[in-house]
C-alpha positions, 0 to 999 in steps of 0.5 A: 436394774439399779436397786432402790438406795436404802434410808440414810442413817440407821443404828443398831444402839441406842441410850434410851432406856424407855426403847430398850425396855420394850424391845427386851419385852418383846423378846420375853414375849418370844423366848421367855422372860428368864432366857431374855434377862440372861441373854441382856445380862450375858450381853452387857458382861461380854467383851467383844472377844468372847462374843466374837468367838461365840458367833464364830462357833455358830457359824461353824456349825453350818452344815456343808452345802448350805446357801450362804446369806449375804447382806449389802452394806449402806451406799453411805457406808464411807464418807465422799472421800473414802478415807474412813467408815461412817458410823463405826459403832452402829457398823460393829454392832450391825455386823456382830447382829448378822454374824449371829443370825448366821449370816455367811458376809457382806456384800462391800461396793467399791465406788470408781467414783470415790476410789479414783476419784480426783485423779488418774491413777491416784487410788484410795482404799482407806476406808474400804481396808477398815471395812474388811478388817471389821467384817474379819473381826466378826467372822464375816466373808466379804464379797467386793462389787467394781462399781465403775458405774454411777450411783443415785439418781442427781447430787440431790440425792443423799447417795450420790456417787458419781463417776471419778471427777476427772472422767466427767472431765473428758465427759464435758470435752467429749459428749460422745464418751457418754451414752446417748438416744435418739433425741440426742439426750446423753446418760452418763451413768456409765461410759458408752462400750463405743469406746472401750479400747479408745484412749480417750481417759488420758491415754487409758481406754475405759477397759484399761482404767477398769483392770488397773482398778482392779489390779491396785485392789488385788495388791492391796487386799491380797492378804485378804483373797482366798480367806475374807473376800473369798467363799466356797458357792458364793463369789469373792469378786462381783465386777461390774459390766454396765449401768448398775454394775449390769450387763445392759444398755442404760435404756430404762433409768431409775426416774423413768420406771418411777414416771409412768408418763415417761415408760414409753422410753423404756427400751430406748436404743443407746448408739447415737453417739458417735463411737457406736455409729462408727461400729454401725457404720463400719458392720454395715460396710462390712456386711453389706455384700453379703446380707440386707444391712437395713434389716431390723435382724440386723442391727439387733444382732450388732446391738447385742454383740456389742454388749457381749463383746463388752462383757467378754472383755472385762471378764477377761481381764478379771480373770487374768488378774484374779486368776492365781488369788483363789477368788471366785468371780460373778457378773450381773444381769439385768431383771427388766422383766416387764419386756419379757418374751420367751417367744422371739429370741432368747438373750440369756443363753449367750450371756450365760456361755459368755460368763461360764467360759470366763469361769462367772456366776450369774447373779439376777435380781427380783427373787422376792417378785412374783408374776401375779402381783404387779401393777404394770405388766410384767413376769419376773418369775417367768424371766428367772425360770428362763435364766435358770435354765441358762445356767443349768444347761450351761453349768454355771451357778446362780446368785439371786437378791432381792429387788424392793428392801421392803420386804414381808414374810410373803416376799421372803416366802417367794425367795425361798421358792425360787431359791428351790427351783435354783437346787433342784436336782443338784447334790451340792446347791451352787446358789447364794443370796444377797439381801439388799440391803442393810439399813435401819429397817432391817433391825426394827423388831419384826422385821428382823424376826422376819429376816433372821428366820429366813437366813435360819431357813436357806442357809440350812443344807435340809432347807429344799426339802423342806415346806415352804409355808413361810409363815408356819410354825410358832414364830420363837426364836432361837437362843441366838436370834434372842441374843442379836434382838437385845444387841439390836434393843433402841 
Protein backbone atom coordinates (compact mmCIF):
# COMPACT_ATOMS: atom_id res chain seq x y z
CA UNK A 1 0.00 0.00 0.00
CA UNK A 2 1.18 3.34 -0.40
CA UNK A 3 3.09 4.48 2.78
CA UNK A 4 1.87 7.61 4.78
CA UNK A 5 4.46 10.45 3.18
CA UNK A 6 6.44 11.98 6.38
CA UNK A 7 6.44 16.07 7.62
CA UNK A 8 8.14 18.27 4.93
CA UNK A 9 11.13 19.66 6.45
CA UNK A 10 13.11 18.27 9.47
CA UNK A 11 16.75 18.85 10.79
CA UNK A 12 19.21 17.44 12.69
CA UNK A 13 21.00 21.25 13.53
CA UNK A 14 20.03 23.93 15.33
CA UNK A 15 21.64 27.66 16.80
CA UNK A 16 19.75 27.78 19.76
CA UNK A 17 21.75 27.48 22.38
CA UNK A 18 18.41 27.42 24.94
CA UNK A 19 17.34 23.87 22.67
CA UNK A 20 20.80 22.70 22.78
CA UNK A 21 21.04 22.89 26.33
CA UNK A 22 17.95 20.89 27.16
CA UNK A 23 18.43 18.22 25.07
CA UNK A 24 22.32 18.00 26.54
CA UNK A 25 20.54 17.70 29.83
CA UNK A 26 18.59 15.00 28.86
CA UNK A 27 21.58 13.20 27.97
CA UNK A 28 23.09 13.74 31.53
CA UNK A 29 20.03 12.55 33.02
CA UNK A 30 20.71 9.19 30.96
CA UNK A 31 24.66 8.80 30.58
CA UNK A 32 25.65 11.17 33.37
CA UNK A 33 26.91 14.53 33.31
CA UNK A 34 30.58 13.74 33.04
CA UNK A 35 30.28 11.14 29.98
CA UNK A 36 27.54 14.05 28.11
CA UNK A 37 30.11 16.97 28.62
CA UNK A 38 33.08 14.81 27.08
CA UNK A 39 30.71 13.51 24.37
CA UNK A 40 29.56 17.65 23.51
CA UNK A 41 33.26 18.43 23.81
CA UNK A 42 34.52 15.39 21.78
CA UNK A 43 31.59 16.41 19.26
CA UNK A 44 32.55 19.84 18.39
CA UNK A 45 36.44 19.35 18.40
CA UNK A 46 36.03 16.47 15.87
CA UNK A 47 36.64 17.06 11.91
CA UNK A 48 34.33 15.05 10.02
CA UNK A 49 37.15 12.57 8.98
CA UNK A 50 37.65 11.37 12.57
CA UNK A 51 33.98 11.07 13.36
CA UNK A 52 33.34 9.29 9.90
CA UNK A 53 36.34 6.66 10.84
CA UNK A 54 34.74 6.19 14.42
CA UNK A 55 31.31 5.25 12.95
CA UNK A 56 32.97 3.04 10.53
CA UNK A 57 34.90 1.03 13.51
CA UNK A 58 31.30 0.70 15.16
CA UNK A 59 29.63 -0.57 12.35
CA UNK A 60 32.18 -3.01 12.07
CA UNK A 61 32.05 -4.25 14.83
CA UNK A 62 28.53 -5.96 14.11
CA UNK A 63 28.64 -9.70 14.43
CA UNK A 64 27.96 -11.99 11.24
CA UNK A 65 24.57 -12.75 10.87
CA UNK A 66 23.18 -9.60 12.17
CA UNK A 67 19.53 -8.19 10.52
CA UNK A 68 20.70 -5.08 8.88
CA UNK A 69 18.58 -1.72 9.88
CA UNK A 70 17.50 0.35 6.82
CA UNK A 71 15.79 3.82 7.07
CA UNK A 72 14.02 5.52 4.03
CA UNK A 73 15.16 8.80 3.08
CA UNK A 74 12.38 11.93 2.95
CA UNK A 75 10.10 12.06 -0.50
CA UNK A 76 11.46 15.59 -0.85
CA UNK A 77 14.73 14.43 -0.16
CA UNK A 78 15.84 16.20 -3.85
CA UNK A 79 14.17 19.29 -5.51
CA UNK A 80 11.56 18.69 -8.67
CA UNK A 81 14.39 18.54 -10.88
CA UNK A 82 16.69 16.04 -9.37
CA UNK A 83 19.56 18.23 -9.97
CA UNK A 84 20.68 18.77 -6.25
CA UNK A 85 20.02 17.33 -2.55
CA UNK A 86 17.64 19.50 -0.17
CA UNK A 87 19.09 20.21 2.69
CA UNK A 88 22.53 18.84 2.63
CA UNK A 89 23.78 20.12 5.98
CA UNK A 90 20.80 18.48 7.99
CA UNK A 91 21.32 15.27 5.52
CA UNK A 92 24.95 14.99 6.57
CA UNK A 93 24.20 15.27 10.03
CA UNK A 94 21.19 12.79 9.97
CA UNK A 95 23.39 10.21 8.17
CA UNK A 96 26.24 10.46 10.54
CA UNK A 97 23.37 10.06 13.54
CA UNK A 98 22.20 6.47 11.85
CA UNK A 99 25.68 5.68 11.12
CA UNK A 100 26.28 5.85 14.71
CA UNK A 101 23.37 4.05 15.93
CA UNK A 102 24.35 1.30 13.95
CA UNK A 103 22.38 1.80 11.18
CA UNK A 104 23.28 -0.93 8.21
CA UNK A 105 21.71 1.99 4.95
CA UNK A 106 19.49 3.81 3.53
CA UNK A 107 16.53 3.09 1.55
CA UNK A 108 17.12 5.92 -1.60
CA UNK A 109 13.45 5.96 -4.14
CA UNK A 110 14.24 6.75 -7.43
CA UNK A 111 11.41 8.72 -8.83
CA UNK A 112 10.59 8.00 -13.01
CA UNK A 113 8.80 10.72 -12.27
CA UNK A 114 11.72 13.09 -11.70
CA UNK A 115 14.54 10.76 -13.45
CA UNK A 116 12.89 10.93 -17.08
CA UNK A 117 11.06 13.56 -16.61
CA UNK A 118 10.38 16.15 -19.25
CA UNK A 119 11.64 13.55 -22.12
CA UNK A 120 12.00 10.05 -23.62
CA UNK A 121 15.25 8.97 -22.91
CA UNK A 122 16.70 12.11 -21.60
CA UNK A 123 17.56 10.74 -17.93
CA UNK A 124 19.08 12.71 -14.75
CA UNK A 125 20.92 11.26 -11.87
CA UNK A 126 22.48 14.37 -10.51
CA UNK A 127 21.22 14.56 -7.28
CA UNK A 128 20.93 10.91 -6.72
CA UNK A 129 24.58 10.51 -7.66
CA UNK A 130 25.36 13.32 -4.58
CA UNK A 131 23.17 11.07 -2.23
CA UNK A 132 25.14 8.07 -2.72
CA UNK A 133 28.63 9.69 -2.38
CA UNK A 134 27.07 11.15 1.05
CA UNK A 135 25.84 7.81 2.20
CA UNK A 136 29.75 6.18 1.11
CA UNK A 137 31.26 9.11 3.25
CA UNK A 138 29.36 7.78 6.21
CA UNK A 139 29.74 4.17 5.66
CA UNK A 140 26.29 3.84 4.78
CA UNK A 141 24.86 0.92 2.20
CA UNK A 142 22.24 2.31 0.19
CA UNK A 143 19.42 0.31 -1.48
CA UNK A 144 17.77 2.16 -4.71
CA UNK A 145 13.73 1.57 -5.26
CA UNK A 146 12.32 1.87 -9.31
CA UNK A 147 9.57 3.79 -8.40
CA UNK A 148 7.90 3.98 -11.84
CA UNK A 149 4.75 4.68 -9.83
CA UNK A 150 3.24 8.04 -8.79
CA UNK A 151 3.78 9.60 -5.26
CA UNK A 152 1.17 11.62 -3.29
CA UNK A 153 -2.17 11.88 -3.43
CA UNK A 154 -2.62 15.49 -5.84
CA UNK A 155 -0.17 18.47 -6.60
CA UNK A 156 -1.55 19.95 -3.63
CA UNK A 157 0.37 17.51 -1.85
CA UNK A 158 3.89 18.91 -0.66
CA UNK A 159 5.24 15.24 -1.94
CA UNK A 160 3.77 15.28 -5.16
CA UNK A 161 5.72 13.25 -7.55
CA UNK A 162 4.20 12.64 -10.60
CA UNK A 163 4.67 10.05 -13.50
CA UNK A 164 7.26 11.66 -16.21
CA UNK A 165 5.48 14.70 -18.16
CA UNK A 166 5.63 13.39 -21.34
CA UNK A 167 3.64 9.87 -20.12
CA UNK A 168 0.74 11.72 -18.63
CA UNK A 169 1.12 13.12 -22.14
CA UNK A 170 0.18 9.74 -23.89
CA UNK A 171 -2.20 9.46 -20.51
CA UNK A 172 -4.31 12.53 -21.97
CA UNK A 173 -4.24 11.04 -25.81
CA UNK A 174 -5.05 7.94 -24.58
CA UNK A 175 -7.13 7.17 -21.41
CA UNK A 176 -7.25 3.72 -21.91
CA UNK A 177 -3.11 3.69 -21.03
CA UNK A 178 -4.51 4.49 -17.34
CA UNK A 179 -6.35 1.94 -15.02
CA UNK A 180 -9.80 2.23 -15.02
CA UNK A 181 -13.15 0.70 -12.66
CA UNK A 182 -16.35 0.24 -13.63
CA UNK A 183 -17.55 3.49 -13.42
CA UNK A 184 -15.19 4.21 -15.84
CA UNK A 185 -13.24 6.54 -13.43
CA UNK A 186 -9.33 6.27 -14.28
CA UNK A 187 -6.26 6.12 -11.98
CA UNK A 188 -3.21 7.08 -13.09
CA UNK A 189 -1.07 6.25 -10.44
CA UNK A 190 0.69 3.49 -12.61
CA UNK A 191 0.38 2.83 -16.29
CA UNK A 192 -2.47 -0.09 -16.58
CA UNK A 193 -0.35 -3.97 -17.24
CA UNK A 194 -3.11 -4.13 -20.26
CA UNK A 195 -0.41 -2.52 -22.08
CA UNK A 196 2.78 -3.67 -21.07
CA UNK A 197 4.26 -4.93 -24.45
CA UNK A 198 2.42 -1.94 -26.36
CA UNK A 199 4.57 0.72 -27.81
CA UNK A 200 2.37 3.16 -26.90
CA UNK A 201 5.56 5.68 -24.90
CA UNK A 202 6.78 6.81 -28.46
CA UNK A 203 7.47 3.44 -30.03
CA UNK A 204 8.74 1.72 -26.15
CA UNK A 205 6.16 -0.06 -24.35
CA UNK A 206 6.03 0.45 -20.58
CA UNK A 207 8.23 -2.67 -19.61
CA UNK A 208 11.02 -1.47 -22.31
CA UNK A 209 10.87 2.43 -20.56
CA UNK A 210 11.10 0.47 -17.46
CA UNK A 211 14.41 -1.91 -18.12
CA UNK A 212 16.09 1.37 -20.15
CA UNK A 213 15.68 2.96 -16.85
CA UNK A 214 17.14 0.70 -15.11
CA UNK A 215 19.88 -0.13 -17.55
CA UNK A 216 21.14 4.15 -17.72
CA UNK A 217 21.07 3.23 -13.55
CA UNK A 218 23.22 0.46 -13.70
CA UNK A 219 25.79 2.24 -16.00
CA UNK A 220 25.75 5.34 -14.08
CA UNK A 221 26.13 3.98 -10.72
CA UNK A 222 28.40 0.94 -11.52
CA UNK A 223 31.08 1.87 -9.69
CA UNK A 224 28.87 1.88 -6.77
CA UNK A 225 27.00 -2.03 -7.44
CA UNK A 226 28.54 -4.50 -5.38
CA UNK A 227 30.25 -2.16 -2.71
CA UNK A 228 27.46 0.77 -1.75
CA UNK A 229 24.27 -0.29 -3.35
CA UNK A 230 24.76 -3.77 -2.40
CA UNK A 231 24.70 -6.06 1.08
CA UNK A 232 24.91 -9.66 2.22
CA UNK A 233 20.97 -10.25 3.54
CA UNK A 234 19.48 -7.13 2.46
CA UNK A 235 18.88 -6.28 -0.93
CA UNK A 236 20.65 -3.66 -3.35
CA UNK A 237 17.90 -2.97 -5.84
CA UNK A 238 14.18 -2.73 -4.94
CA UNK A 239 12.18 -2.57 -8.07
CA UNK A 240 9.05 -1.41 -8.57
CA UNK A 241 5.94 -3.77 -9.81
CA UNK A 242 2.63 -1.44 -9.17
CA UNK A 243 0.85 1.32 -7.52
CA UNK A 244 3.34 1.86 -4.47
CA UNK A 245 6.30 0.16 -5.90
CA UNK A 246 3.57 -3.23 -5.20
CA UNK A 247 2.62 -5.91 -7.13
CA UNK A 248 -1.13 -5.16 -6.84
CA UNK A 249 -4.18 -3.61 -9.05
CA UNK A 250 -4.86 0.17 -7.73
CA UNK A 251 -7.92 -1.04 -6.39
CA UNK A 252 -7.63 0.66 -2.73
CA UNK A 253 -5.93 4.27 -2.88
CA UNK A 254 -4.55 6.37 -0.28
CA UNK A 255 -7.83 8.92 -0.07
CA UNK A 256 -10.22 5.84 0.06
CA UNK A 257 -8.80 3.87 3.16
CA UNK A 258 -8.80 7.77 4.74
CA UNK A 259 -12.69 8.15 3.67
CA UNK A 260 -14.60 5.57 5.36
CA UNK A 261 -17.77 6.36 3.23
CA UNK A 262 -15.95 5.46 0.25
CA UNK A 263 -14.58 1.62 1.73
CA UNK A 264 -17.08 0.29 0.06
CA UNK A 265 -14.78 0.48 -3.13
CA UNK A 266 -12.06 -0.91 -1.66
CA UNK A 267 -11.09 -3.95 -3.91
CA UNK A 268 -12.57 -2.48 -7.10
CA UNK A 269 -11.82 -4.56 -10.00
CA UNK A 270 -9.13 -2.57 -12.27
CA UNK A 271 -9.78 -3.92 -16.20
CA UNK A 272 -12.32 -1.53 -17.77
CA UNK A 273 -9.92 0.09 -20.08
CA UNK A 274 -9.63 -1.28 -23.22
CA UNK A 275 -6.20 -3.23 -23.33
CA UNK A 276 -7.14 -5.45 -20.37
CA UNK A 277 -10.87 -6.21 -21.79
CA UNK A 278 -9.14 -7.32 -25.09
CA UNK A 279 -7.10 -10.01 -22.75
CA UNK A 280 -10.50 -10.75 -21.19
CA UNK A 281 -11.72 -10.90 -24.40
CA UNK A 282 -9.35 -12.72 -26.21
CA UNK A 283 -8.97 -15.58 -22.71
CA UNK A 284 -12.57 -16.17 -22.91
CA UNK A 285 -12.25 -16.89 -26.67
CA UNK A 286 -9.58 -18.91 -26.15
CA UNK A 287 -11.04 -20.79 -23.43
CA UNK A 288 -14.54 -20.81 -24.13
CA UNK A 289 -14.55 -24.88 -25.87
CA UNK A 290 -13.16 -25.95 -22.94
CA UNK A 291 -14.65 -24.38 -19.65
CA UNK A 292 -17.69 -22.02 -18.41
CA UNK A 293 -15.94 -18.40 -19.20
CA UNK A 294 -18.68 -16.73 -17.46
CA UNK A 295 -17.45 -18.54 -14.29
CA UNK A 296 -16.59 -16.16 -11.20
CA UNK A 297 -13.37 -18.76 -11.00
CA UNK A 298 -12.64 -17.83 -14.14
CA UNK A 299 -12.18 -14.48 -14.47
CA UNK A 300 -10.19 -14.16 -11.03
CA UNK A 301 -7.75 -16.82 -12.28
CA UNK A 302 -7.15 -14.42 -15.39
CA UNK A 303 -7.15 -11.29 -13.26
CA UNK A 304 -4.32 -12.85 -11.18
CA UNK A 305 -2.37 -14.10 -13.85
CA UNK A 306 -2.34 -11.02 -15.53
CA UNK A 307 -0.57 -9.72 -12.35
CA UNK A 308 1.92 -12.25 -12.05
CA UNK A 309 2.85 -12.26 -15.63
CA UNK A 310 3.58 -8.52 -14.97
CA UNK A 311 5.92 -9.20 -12.33
CA UNK A 312 7.47 -11.95 -14.40
CA UNK A 313 8.43 -9.50 -16.80
CA UNK A 314 9.86 -7.15 -15.02
CA UNK A 315 11.81 -9.48 -12.78
CA UNK A 316 13.06 -10.82 -15.78
CA UNK A 317 14.59 -7.67 -17.10
CA UNK A 318 15.94 -6.95 -13.80
CA UNK A 319 17.82 -9.86 -13.56
CA UNK A 320 19.09 -9.75 -16.90
CA UNK A 321 20.33 -6.38 -16.44
CA UNK A 322 21.87 -6.49 -12.90
CA UNK A 323 22.56 -9.84 -13.38
CA UNK A 324 26.79 -9.69 -13.54
CA UNK A 325 26.62 -6.58 -10.79
CA UNK A 326 26.92 -8.52 -7.51
CA UNK A 327 23.25 -6.79 -6.68
CA UNK A 328 20.68 -8.38 -5.06
CA UNK A 329 17.26 -7.57 -5.79
CA UNK A 330 13.71 -7.58 -3.80
CA UNK A 331 10.03 -6.60 -4.97
CA UNK A 332 6.99 -5.70 -3.27
CA UNK A 333 3.87 -7.02 -2.06
CA UNK A 334 1.03 -5.44 -0.71
CA UNK A 335 -0.36 -5.44 3.17
CA UNK A 336 -4.28 -5.10 2.28
CA UNK A 337 -4.75 -6.76 5.28
CA UNK A 338 -8.30 -5.89 5.98
CA UNK A 339 -9.43 -8.49 2.87
CA UNK A 340 -7.66 -11.13 4.32
CA UNK A 341 -8.74 -14.74 4.19
CA UNK A 342 -6.60 -17.66 4.41
CA UNK A 343 -9.98 -19.80 3.55
CA UNK A 344 -10.38 -19.25 -0.20
CA UNK A 345 -7.50 -19.29 -2.12
CA UNK A 346 -4.24 -18.69 -1.05
CA UNK A 347 -2.39 -15.47 -3.62
CA UNK A 348 0.88 -15.46 -1.79
CA UNK A 349 2.05 -18.76 -2.78
CA UNK A 350 2.31 -17.90 -6.67
CA UNK A 351 3.71 -14.54 -6.13
CA UNK A 352 6.60 -15.85 -3.72
CA UNK A 353 7.54 -18.80 -6.51
CA UNK A 354 7.48 -16.05 -9.04
CA UNK A 355 10.01 -14.06 -7.08
CA UNK A 356 12.13 -16.89 -5.83
CA UNK A 357 12.89 -18.03 -9.46
CA UNK A 358 14.05 -14.71 -10.65
CA UNK A 359 16.26 -14.94 -7.41
CA UNK A 360 13.73 -11.69 -5.51
CA UNK A 361 13.27 -11.08 -1.63
CA UNK A 362 9.81 -10.41 -0.76
CA UNK A 363 9.46 -7.17 1.38
CA UNK A 364 5.94 -6.54 3.09
CA UNK A 365 4.72 -3.90 5.20
CA UNK A 366 2.65 -3.38 8.55
CA UNK A 367 5.27 -5.64 11.07
CA UNK A 368 4.50 -2.86 13.68
CA UNK A 369 0.40 -3.77 13.50
CA UNK A 370 -1.00 -6.40 15.51
CA UNK A 371 -4.68 -8.03 14.79
CA UNK A 372 -5.91 -6.86 17.95
CA UNK A 373 -5.59 -3.32 17.82
CA UNK A 374 -7.33 -2.16 14.75
CA UNK A 375 -10.23 0.25 14.29
CA UNK A 376 -11.74 -1.30 11.09
CA UNK A 377 -11.61 -5.27 10.62
CA UNK A 378 -8.31 -6.59 9.81
CA UNK A 379 -5.36 -9.03 10.48
CA UNK A 380 -2.31 -8.24 9.71
CA UNK A 381 -0.41 -10.64 11.83
CA UNK A 382 -2.19 -13.38 10.45
CA UNK A 383 -1.42 -11.94 6.76
CA UNK A 384 2.46 -11.99 7.55
CA UNK A 385 2.14 -15.39 9.39
CA UNK A 386 0.69 -16.63 5.63
CA UNK A 387 3.34 -14.64 3.86
CA UNK A 388 6.25 -16.00 5.87
CA UNK A 389 5.29 -19.41 5.41
CA UNK A 390 5.58 -18.62 1.59
CA UNK A 391 8.80 -17.82 1.87
CA UNK A 392 10.19 -20.56 4.08
CA UNK A 393 8.57 -23.24 1.89
CA UNK A 394 9.82 -21.58 -0.90
CA UNK A 395 13.56 -20.44 0.41
CA UNK A 396 13.32 -17.16 -0.15
CA UNK A 397 14.02 -14.30 2.00
CA UNK A 398 11.94 -11.60 3.81
CA UNK A 399 12.00 -7.91 4.11
CA UNK A 400 9.91 -6.38 6.54
CA UNK A 401 9.02 -2.39 7.25
CA UNK A 402 6.80 -0.69 8.99
CA UNK A 403 3.52 0.95 7.74
CA UNK A 404 2.57 4.17 10.55
CA UNK A 405 5.78 6.56 11.08
CA UNK A 406 4.67 6.95 14.43
CA UNK A 407 5.83 4.66 16.18
CA UNK A 408 6.01 3.65 20.19
CA UNK A 409 7.94 1.20 22.12
CA UNK A 410 4.94 -1.27 21.77
CA UNK A 411 4.81 -0.91 17.74
CA UNK A 412 8.74 -1.48 18.19
CA UNK A 413 8.09 -4.38 20.30
CA UNK A 414 5.63 -5.73 17.69
CA UNK A 415 8.49 -5.77 14.86
CA UNK A 416 10.60 -7.30 16.83
CA UNK A 417 8.41 -9.97 17.20
CA UNK A 418 7.43 -10.60 14.04
CA UNK A 419 10.94 -10.01 13.07
CA UNK A 420 11.41 -13.41 15.55
CA UNK A 421 8.90 -15.39 13.90
CA UNK A 422 10.79 -14.53 10.33
CA UNK A 423 14.40 -16.36 11.85
CA UNK A 424 13.08 -18.80 13.65
CA UNK A 425 14.75 -22.37 12.80
CA UNK A 426 17.36 -20.64 10.44
CA UNK A 427 21.34 -20.69 11.09
CA UNK A 428 21.87 -17.30 9.38
CA UNK A 429 18.69 -15.13 9.49
CA UNK A 430 17.86 -13.84 5.85
CA UNK A 431 15.73 -11.00 7.16
CA UNK A 432 16.17 -7.14 6.90
CA UNK A 433 14.13 -4.27 7.93
CA UNK A 434 13.43 -0.96 6.47
CA UNK A 435 12.25 1.82 8.76
CA UNK A 436 9.92 4.09 6.97
CA UNK A 437 10.83 6.71 6.96
CA UNK A 438 13.53 9.38 8.08
CA UNK A 439 11.87 12.55 9.05
CA UNK A 440 11.94 15.31 11.79
CA UNK A 441 10.44 13.05 14.16
CA UNK A 442 12.65 10.65 14.09
CA UNK A 443 15.21 12.82 16.01
CA UNK A 444 13.24 14.32 18.80
CA UNK A 445 14.81 13.15 22.01
CA UNK A 446 12.46 10.26 23.09
CA UNK A 447 11.88 8.85 20.02
CA UNK A 448 15.23 8.66 18.94
CA UNK A 449 16.08 6.81 22.32
CA UNK A 450 13.21 4.61 21.14
CA UNK A 451 14.39 3.93 17.91
CA UNK A 452 18.30 3.77 18.62
CA UNK A 453 17.60 0.97 21.13
CA UNK A 454 15.61 -0.97 18.71
CA UNK A 455 18.21 -1.17 15.87
CA UNK A 456 20.63 -1.90 19.10
CA UNK A 457 18.40 -5.00 19.37
CA UNK A 458 17.61 -6.42 15.87
CA UNK A 459 20.81 -5.90 14.25
CA UNK A 460 22.40 -7.89 17.40
CA UNK A 461 23.22 -11.84 15.96
CA UNK A 462 21.88 -12.76 20.04
CA UNK A 463 18.65 -10.67 19.31
CA UNK A 464 16.13 -14.06 18.62
CA UNK A 465 17.06 -15.49 21.58
CA UNK A 466 16.52 -12.84 23.50
CA UNK A 467 13.08 -11.62 25.48
CA UNK A 468 11.18 -9.35 23.74
CA UNK A 469 10.12 -7.19 26.95
CA UNK A 470 10.76 -4.00 24.71
CA UNK A 471 10.24 -1.89 27.43
CA UNK A 472 12.71 -3.91 29.96
CA UNK A 473 15.76 -2.73 31.28
CA UNK A 474 17.08 0.63 32.75
CA UNK A 475 16.67 2.60 29.38
CA UNK A 476 20.68 4.06 29.45
CA UNK A 477 22.01 4.51 26.47
CA UNK A 478 25.14 3.53 25.30
CA UNK A 479 28.41 5.83 24.55
CA UNK A 480 27.24 5.88 21.08
CA UNK A 481 23.60 6.82 21.33
CA UNK A 482 24.81 9.59 23.91
CA UNK A 483 27.46 10.70 21.04
CA UNK A 484 24.38 10.88 18.11
CA UNK A 485 21.72 12.58 20.73
CA UNK A 486 24.33 15.67 21.08
CA UNK A 487 24.75 15.41 17.35
CA UNK A 488 20.74 15.40 17.14
CA UNK A 489 20.85 18.67 20.12
CA UNK A 490 17.94 21.52 18.52
Amino acid sequence: MVIASPSASFCCTTRSGSTHRRFAQSISRRVGSNRASRVMARLNASSDGEVVHELNYNNHRRGRGAVPVYVTLPSDALGPTAQTMRRKRAMAQSFRALSAAGVEGLVMEVWWGLVEREFPRRYNWKGYLEIVEMAKRFGLKVRAVMAFHQCGLSPDDPFWIPLPVWVLEEMDKDRNVSYGDRFRRTNIEYISLGCDILPILHGRSPIQAYADLMRNFRDTFRSFLGGVITVKLARGIQVGLGPGGELRYPSFPTQKLIWDQRSYELGEFQCYDKYMLASLDARTRELSSMQNPNSTDFFLRWYSKMLLLHGERICREAESIFRDNKVNMSGKVAGAHWHYDSTIRDGFMPVVRMFGRYGFTVCCTCFEMRDDDMNRPGRPESLLKQLMLAARICDVPLEGENYSTDLEDESFGQILKMSRLCSDGLETPSFSFNFVRMDKNLFEPRNWVSFTRFVRRVSEMNVFRAGLDFEGGNGSSSPVAAFTGAVLAY
